[in-house]
C-alpha positions as CSV (number, residue, x, y, z in Angstrom):
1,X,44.4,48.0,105.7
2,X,46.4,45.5,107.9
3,X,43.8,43.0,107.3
4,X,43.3,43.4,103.7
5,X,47.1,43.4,103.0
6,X,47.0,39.7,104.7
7,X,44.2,38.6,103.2
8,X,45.8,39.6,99.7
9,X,49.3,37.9,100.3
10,X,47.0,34.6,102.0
11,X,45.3,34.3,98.7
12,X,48.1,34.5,96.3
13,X,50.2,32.0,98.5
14,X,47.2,29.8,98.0
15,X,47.3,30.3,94.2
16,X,51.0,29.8,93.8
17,X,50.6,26.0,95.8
18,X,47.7,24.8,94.4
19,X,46.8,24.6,98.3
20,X,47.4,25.6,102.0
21,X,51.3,24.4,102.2
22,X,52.1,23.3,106.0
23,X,55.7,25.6,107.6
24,X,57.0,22.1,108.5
25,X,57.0,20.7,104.7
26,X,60.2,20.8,102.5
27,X,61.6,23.1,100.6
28,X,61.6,20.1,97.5
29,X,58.4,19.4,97.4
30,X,57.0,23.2,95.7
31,X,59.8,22.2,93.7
32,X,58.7,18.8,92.9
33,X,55.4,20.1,91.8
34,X,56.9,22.4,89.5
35,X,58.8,19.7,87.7
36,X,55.2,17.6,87.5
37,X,53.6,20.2,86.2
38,X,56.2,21.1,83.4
39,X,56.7,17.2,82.4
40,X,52.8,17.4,81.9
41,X,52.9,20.7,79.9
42,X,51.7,22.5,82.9
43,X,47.6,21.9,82.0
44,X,45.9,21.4,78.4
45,X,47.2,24.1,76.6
46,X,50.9,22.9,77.3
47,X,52.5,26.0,78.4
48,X,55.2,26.9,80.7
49,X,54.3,28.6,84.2
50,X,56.9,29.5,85.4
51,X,56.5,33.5,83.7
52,X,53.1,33.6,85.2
53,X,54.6,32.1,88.8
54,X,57.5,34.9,88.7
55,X,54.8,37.3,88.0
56,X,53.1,36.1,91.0
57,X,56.0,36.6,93.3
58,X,56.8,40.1,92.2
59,X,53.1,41.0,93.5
60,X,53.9,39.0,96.9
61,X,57.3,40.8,97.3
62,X,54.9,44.8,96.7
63,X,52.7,43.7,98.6
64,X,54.6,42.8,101.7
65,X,57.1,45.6,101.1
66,X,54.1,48.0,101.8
67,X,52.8,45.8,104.5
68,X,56.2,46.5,105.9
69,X,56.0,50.2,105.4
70,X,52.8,50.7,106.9
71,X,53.8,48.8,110.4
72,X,56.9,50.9,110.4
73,X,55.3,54.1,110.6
74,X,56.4,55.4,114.0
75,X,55.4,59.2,113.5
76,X,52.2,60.4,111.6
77,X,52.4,63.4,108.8
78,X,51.3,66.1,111.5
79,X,53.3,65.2,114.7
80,X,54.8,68.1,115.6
81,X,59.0,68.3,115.2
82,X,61.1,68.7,118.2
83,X,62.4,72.6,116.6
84,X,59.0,74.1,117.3
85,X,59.3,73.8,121.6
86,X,62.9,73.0,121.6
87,X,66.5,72.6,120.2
88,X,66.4,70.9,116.5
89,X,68.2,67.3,117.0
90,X,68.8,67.4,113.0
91,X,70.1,71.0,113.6
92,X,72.5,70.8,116.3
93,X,73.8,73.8,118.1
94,X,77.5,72.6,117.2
95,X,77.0,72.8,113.8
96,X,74.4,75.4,113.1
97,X,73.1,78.3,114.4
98,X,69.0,78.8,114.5
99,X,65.9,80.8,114.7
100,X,62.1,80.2,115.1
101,X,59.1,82.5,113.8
102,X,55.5,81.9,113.6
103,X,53.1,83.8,111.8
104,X,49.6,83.5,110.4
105,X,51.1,83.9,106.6
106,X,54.2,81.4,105.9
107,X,56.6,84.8,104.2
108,X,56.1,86.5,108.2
109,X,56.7,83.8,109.5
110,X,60.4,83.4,107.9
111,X,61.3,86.8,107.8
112,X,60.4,86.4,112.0
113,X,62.9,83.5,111.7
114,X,65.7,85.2,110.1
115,X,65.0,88.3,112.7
116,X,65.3,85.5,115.4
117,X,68.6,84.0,113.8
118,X,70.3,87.7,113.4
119,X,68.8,88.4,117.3
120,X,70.1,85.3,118.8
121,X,73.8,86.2,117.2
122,X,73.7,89.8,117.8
123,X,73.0,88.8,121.7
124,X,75.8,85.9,121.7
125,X,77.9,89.1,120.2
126,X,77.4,91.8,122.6
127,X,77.3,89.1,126.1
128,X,81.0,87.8,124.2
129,X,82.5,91.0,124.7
130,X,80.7,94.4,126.6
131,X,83.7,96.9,125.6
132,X,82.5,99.4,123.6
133,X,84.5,101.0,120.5
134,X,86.6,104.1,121.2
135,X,88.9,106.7,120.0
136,X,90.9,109.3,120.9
137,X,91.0,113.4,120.2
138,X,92.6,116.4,121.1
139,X,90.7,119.5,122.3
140,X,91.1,122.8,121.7
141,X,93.1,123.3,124.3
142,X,95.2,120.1,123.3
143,X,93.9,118.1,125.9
144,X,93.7,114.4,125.2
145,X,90.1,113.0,125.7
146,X,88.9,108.8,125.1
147,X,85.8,109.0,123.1
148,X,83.1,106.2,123.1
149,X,80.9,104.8,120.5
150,X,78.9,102.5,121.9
151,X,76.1,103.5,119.6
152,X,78.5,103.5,116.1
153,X,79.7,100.0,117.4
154,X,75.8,98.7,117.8
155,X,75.6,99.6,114.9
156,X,78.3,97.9,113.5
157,X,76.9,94.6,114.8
158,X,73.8,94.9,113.6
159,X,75.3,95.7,110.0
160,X,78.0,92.8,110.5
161,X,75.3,90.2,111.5
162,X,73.0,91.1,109.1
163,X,76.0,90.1,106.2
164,X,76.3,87.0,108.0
165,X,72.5,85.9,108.1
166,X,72.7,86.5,104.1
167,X,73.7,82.6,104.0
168,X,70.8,81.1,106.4
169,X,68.0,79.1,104.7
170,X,64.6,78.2,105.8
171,X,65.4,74.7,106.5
172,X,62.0,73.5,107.9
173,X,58.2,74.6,107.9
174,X,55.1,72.5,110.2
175,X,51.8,73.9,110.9
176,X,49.2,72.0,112.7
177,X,47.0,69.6,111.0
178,X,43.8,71.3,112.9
179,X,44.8,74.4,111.9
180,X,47.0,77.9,113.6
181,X,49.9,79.6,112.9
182,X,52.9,78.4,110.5
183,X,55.9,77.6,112.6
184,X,59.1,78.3,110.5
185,X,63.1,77.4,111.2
186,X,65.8,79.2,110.0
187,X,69.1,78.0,110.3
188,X,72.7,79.0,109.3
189,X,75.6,76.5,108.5
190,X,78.7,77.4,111.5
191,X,81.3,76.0,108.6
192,X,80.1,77.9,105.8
193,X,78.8,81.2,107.9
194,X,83.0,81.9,109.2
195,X,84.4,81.5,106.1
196,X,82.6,84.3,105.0
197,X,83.4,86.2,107.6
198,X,87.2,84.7,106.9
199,X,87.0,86.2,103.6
200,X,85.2,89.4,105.0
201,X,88.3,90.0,107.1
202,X,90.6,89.2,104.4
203,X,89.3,91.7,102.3
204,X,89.0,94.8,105.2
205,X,93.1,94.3,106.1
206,X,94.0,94.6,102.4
207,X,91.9,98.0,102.4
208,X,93.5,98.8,105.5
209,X,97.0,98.3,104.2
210,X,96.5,100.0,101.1
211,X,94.9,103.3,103.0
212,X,98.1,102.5,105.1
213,X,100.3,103.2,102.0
214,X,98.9,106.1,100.8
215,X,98.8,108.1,104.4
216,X,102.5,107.0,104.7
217,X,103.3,108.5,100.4
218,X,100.8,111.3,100.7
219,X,102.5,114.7,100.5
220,X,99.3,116.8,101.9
221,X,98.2,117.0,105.3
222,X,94.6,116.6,104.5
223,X,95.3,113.7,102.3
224,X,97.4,112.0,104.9
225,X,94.4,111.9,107.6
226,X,91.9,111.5,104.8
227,X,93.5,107.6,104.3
228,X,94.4,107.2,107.9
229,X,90.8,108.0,108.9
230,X,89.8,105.1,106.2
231,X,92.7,102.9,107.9
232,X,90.7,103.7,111.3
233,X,87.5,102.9,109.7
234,X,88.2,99.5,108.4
235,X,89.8,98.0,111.4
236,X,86.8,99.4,113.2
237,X,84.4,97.0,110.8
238,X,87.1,94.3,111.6
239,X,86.9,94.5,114.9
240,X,83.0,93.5,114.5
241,X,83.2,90.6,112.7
242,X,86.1,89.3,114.5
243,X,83.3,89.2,117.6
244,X,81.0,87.8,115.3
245,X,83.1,84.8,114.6
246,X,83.9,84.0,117.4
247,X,80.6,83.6,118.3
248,X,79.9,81.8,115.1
249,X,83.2,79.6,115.2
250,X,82.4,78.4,118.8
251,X,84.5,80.4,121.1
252,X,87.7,80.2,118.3
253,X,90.1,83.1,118.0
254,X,89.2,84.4,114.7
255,X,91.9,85.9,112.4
256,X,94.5,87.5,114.5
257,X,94.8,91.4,113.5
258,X,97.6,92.6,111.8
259,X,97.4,96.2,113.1
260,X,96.8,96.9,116.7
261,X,92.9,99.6,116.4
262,X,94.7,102.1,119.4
263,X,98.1,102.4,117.2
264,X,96.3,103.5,114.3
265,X,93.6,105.9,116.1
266,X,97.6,107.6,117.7
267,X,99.2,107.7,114.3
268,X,95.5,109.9,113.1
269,X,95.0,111.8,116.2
270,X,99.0,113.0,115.9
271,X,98.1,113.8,112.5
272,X,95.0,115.6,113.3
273,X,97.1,117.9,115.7
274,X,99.4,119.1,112.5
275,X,96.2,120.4,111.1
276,X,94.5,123.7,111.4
277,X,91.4,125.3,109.8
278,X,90.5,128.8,109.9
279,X,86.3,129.5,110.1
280,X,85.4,132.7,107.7
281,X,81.4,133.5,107.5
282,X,80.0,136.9,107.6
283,X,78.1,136.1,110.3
284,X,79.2,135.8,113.3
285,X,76.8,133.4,114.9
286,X,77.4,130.9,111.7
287,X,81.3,131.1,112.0
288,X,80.6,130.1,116.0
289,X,78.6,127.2,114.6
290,X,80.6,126.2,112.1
291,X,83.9,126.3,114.1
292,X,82.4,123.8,117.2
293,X,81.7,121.6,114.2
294,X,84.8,121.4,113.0
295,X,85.8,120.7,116.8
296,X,83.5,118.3,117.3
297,X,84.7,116.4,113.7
298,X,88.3,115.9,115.3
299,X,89.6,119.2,113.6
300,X,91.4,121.9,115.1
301,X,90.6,125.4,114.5
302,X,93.3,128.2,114.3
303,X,94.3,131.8,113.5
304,X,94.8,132.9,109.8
305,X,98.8,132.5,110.5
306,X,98.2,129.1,111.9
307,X,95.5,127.5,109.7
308,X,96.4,125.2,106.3
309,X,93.3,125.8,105.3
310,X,90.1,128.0,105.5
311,X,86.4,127.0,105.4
312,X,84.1,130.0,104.1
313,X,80.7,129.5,105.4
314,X,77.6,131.0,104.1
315,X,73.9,130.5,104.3
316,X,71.7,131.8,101.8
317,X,68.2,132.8,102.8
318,X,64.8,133.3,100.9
319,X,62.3,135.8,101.4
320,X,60.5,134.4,105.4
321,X,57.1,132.9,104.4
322,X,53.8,132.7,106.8
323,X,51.5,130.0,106.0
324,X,48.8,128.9,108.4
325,X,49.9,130.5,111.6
326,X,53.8,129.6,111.1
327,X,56.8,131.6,109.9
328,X,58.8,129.9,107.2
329,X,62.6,130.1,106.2
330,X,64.5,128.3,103.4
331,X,68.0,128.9,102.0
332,X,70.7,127.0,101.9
333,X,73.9,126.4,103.3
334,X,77.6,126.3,101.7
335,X,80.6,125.3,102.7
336,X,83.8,125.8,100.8
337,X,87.7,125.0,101.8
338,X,90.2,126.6,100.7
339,X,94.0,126.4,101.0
340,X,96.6,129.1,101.6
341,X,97.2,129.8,97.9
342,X,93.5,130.4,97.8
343,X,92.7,126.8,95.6
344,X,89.5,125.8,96.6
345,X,89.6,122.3,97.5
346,X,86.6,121.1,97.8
347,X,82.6,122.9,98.0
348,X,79.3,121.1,99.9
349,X,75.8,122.6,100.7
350,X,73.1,121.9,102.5
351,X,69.4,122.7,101.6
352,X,67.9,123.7,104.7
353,X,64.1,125.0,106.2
354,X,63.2,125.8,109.7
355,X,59.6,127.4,110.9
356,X,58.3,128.8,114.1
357,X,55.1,130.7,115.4
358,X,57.0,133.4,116.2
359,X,59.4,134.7,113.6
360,X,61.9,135.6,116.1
361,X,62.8,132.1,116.2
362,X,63.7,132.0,113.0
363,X,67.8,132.4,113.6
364,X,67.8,130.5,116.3
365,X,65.9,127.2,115.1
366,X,68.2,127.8,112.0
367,X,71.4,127.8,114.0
368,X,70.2,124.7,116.0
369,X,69.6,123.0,112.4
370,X,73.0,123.5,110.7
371,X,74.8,122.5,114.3
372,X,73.1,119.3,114.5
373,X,73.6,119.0,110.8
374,X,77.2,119.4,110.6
375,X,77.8,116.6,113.5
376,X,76.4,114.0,111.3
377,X,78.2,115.3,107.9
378,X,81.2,117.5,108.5
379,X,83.9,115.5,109.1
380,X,82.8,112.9,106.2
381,X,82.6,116.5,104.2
382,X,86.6,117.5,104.9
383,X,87.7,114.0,104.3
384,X,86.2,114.0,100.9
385,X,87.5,117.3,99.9
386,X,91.2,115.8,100.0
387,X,90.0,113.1,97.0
């Protein structure tokens, strides 16, 4: 190709001379020539050739502008780019944030980079700071205990990064020219990533100060803890994405909290310790049930003089069914809270089945179920009913 391009732009210097020109001769003397050839009307038909020589050199100039291209080709279509062994010199650390993925099928393979991207933040997150999240709660003996929730606040990073990664793009894609896997870069913009997280921030200290306000104007008790419990919960989801940006802002501060996380978990727990519900159920193994769920929700539990409130529990059970070797048992369960002037506040159930071999299981299977299903929903339950 070399060749051919010289051999091309040879010729049509020939053709533009009338003749091999020497370096060393003067600049007048193509000049000269000209002028000759216009005084004589440029050949037998007369006409001018200075169109047809202009025409000439745009076809020199295109041809040794690609000549030029061609010898400056350091780095062929296939060579493989510094991202797929190593850091990405158009993508620097400083500035961005990346992750790799390779997969047969190009969609794996950037899904595996944006898992990469949210994996290589969420480790950066949890190696910036190992304290867990934790809260306080009276027992029911009114002893003060420190809770931890190491697995809430994991969870909490996962959820925060995952907002964050929403704003990466798949900024590169190779794969090798004789063939393998596509090798795909992700990358997120540092700038762009904290000022969403900014704004993110922003937005969870307004909802804090407005649950703030209404615990402080609330005239119920249930009310009261209902907001500061969502004061609590949004300073939690704060305290995430302030870790977050500081990883993503390079070590910064973040945005410096208004509200202090321990101060508000005090003002809830004190309030907590002004409330007491009374457990009624007809069974007696139920209302046990029922009544460590409430403790375990942060809720004190008290006599009928004592209590502001009293949550009637009841299970309702079908007919037991044997099918295939197992006893069967379906009902379901209902919660209802009620206050003093007998006002029902607020109802919930619970659709519930439990099987065994032997059907003297049954009850205690059954228990097991609504304890372990009143941990996960009870307290979100109570809170709701003071809407």
């Amino acid at each position: 190709m070399m060749r051919l391009l010289e051999s091309s732009v040879h010729s049509e210097r020939f053709r533009l001379t009338g003749g091999f020109v020497s370096s060393r001769r003067k600049p007048y003397a193509i000049a000269g020539y000209d002028e000759d050839l216009q005084r004589r009307g440029g050949g037998s038909g007369g006409q001018d050739i200075r169109p047809r020589r202009h025409w000439r050199l745009l076809v020199l100039l295109m041809l040794l502008g690609l000549l030029a291209a061609c010898a400056s080709t350091d780095q062929g279509p296939g060579s493989q780019p510094d991202w797929v062994s190593g850091k990405s010199s158009q993508f620097p650390g400083s500035q961005y944030l990346t992750g790799r993925g390779q997969a047969a099928q190009r969609d794996v393979a950037a899904d595996r980079a944006r898992a990469d991207l949210a994996k290589n933040i969420e480790v950066q997150v949890v190696a910036e700071s190992r304290d867990t999240v934790s809260a306080q709660r009276r027992t029911q003996s009114g002893e003060v205990v420190e809770e931890t929730f190491s697995e809430a606040a994991g969870r909490d990073i996962v959820t925060s990064t995952r907002q964050v990664i929403r704003g990466a793009r798949i900024a590169d894609t190779w794969q090798n020219p004789q063939g393998g896997d596509i090798h795909v870069l992700a990358t997120l913009n540092r700038a762009e990533a904290a000022r969403r997280l900014r704004d993110e921030i922003s937005l969870l200290d307004d909802q804090t100060r407005v649950a703030i306000e209404r615990a402080r104007q609330a005239d119920d008790l249930l009310q009261k803890i209902a907001s500061a419990q969502r004061a609590v919960d949004k300073q939690r989801q704060r305290s995430e994405l302030q870790r977050v940006l500081r990883v993503v802002g390079r070590g910064g501060q973040g945005v410096s909290p208004k509200w202090k996380l321990a101060d508000l978990q005090s003002e809830l727990l004190d309030l907590h310790s002004r409330l007491k519900i009374r457990v009624q159920a007809d069974d007696g193994s139920l209302a046990s049930v029922v009544a460590g769920g409430l403790t375990a929700a942060g809720f004190m539990t008290g006599s009928e003089e004592e209590a502001l409130y009293t949550l009637q529990a009841r299970f309702s059970a079908g007919p037991v069914e044997r099918r295939e070797g197992w006893y069967w048992l379906r009902g379901n369960l209902v919660l209802t809270l009620v206050d003093r002037g007998d006002n029902v506040r607020g109802a919930a159930s619970w659709p519930l089945k439990v099987s065994a071999q032997e059907k003297a299981l049954l009850q205690a299977r059954l228990m097991q179920l609504i304890d372990r299903t009143l941990e996960d929903e009870l307290r979100t339950v109570i809170l709701g009913f003071a809407q």
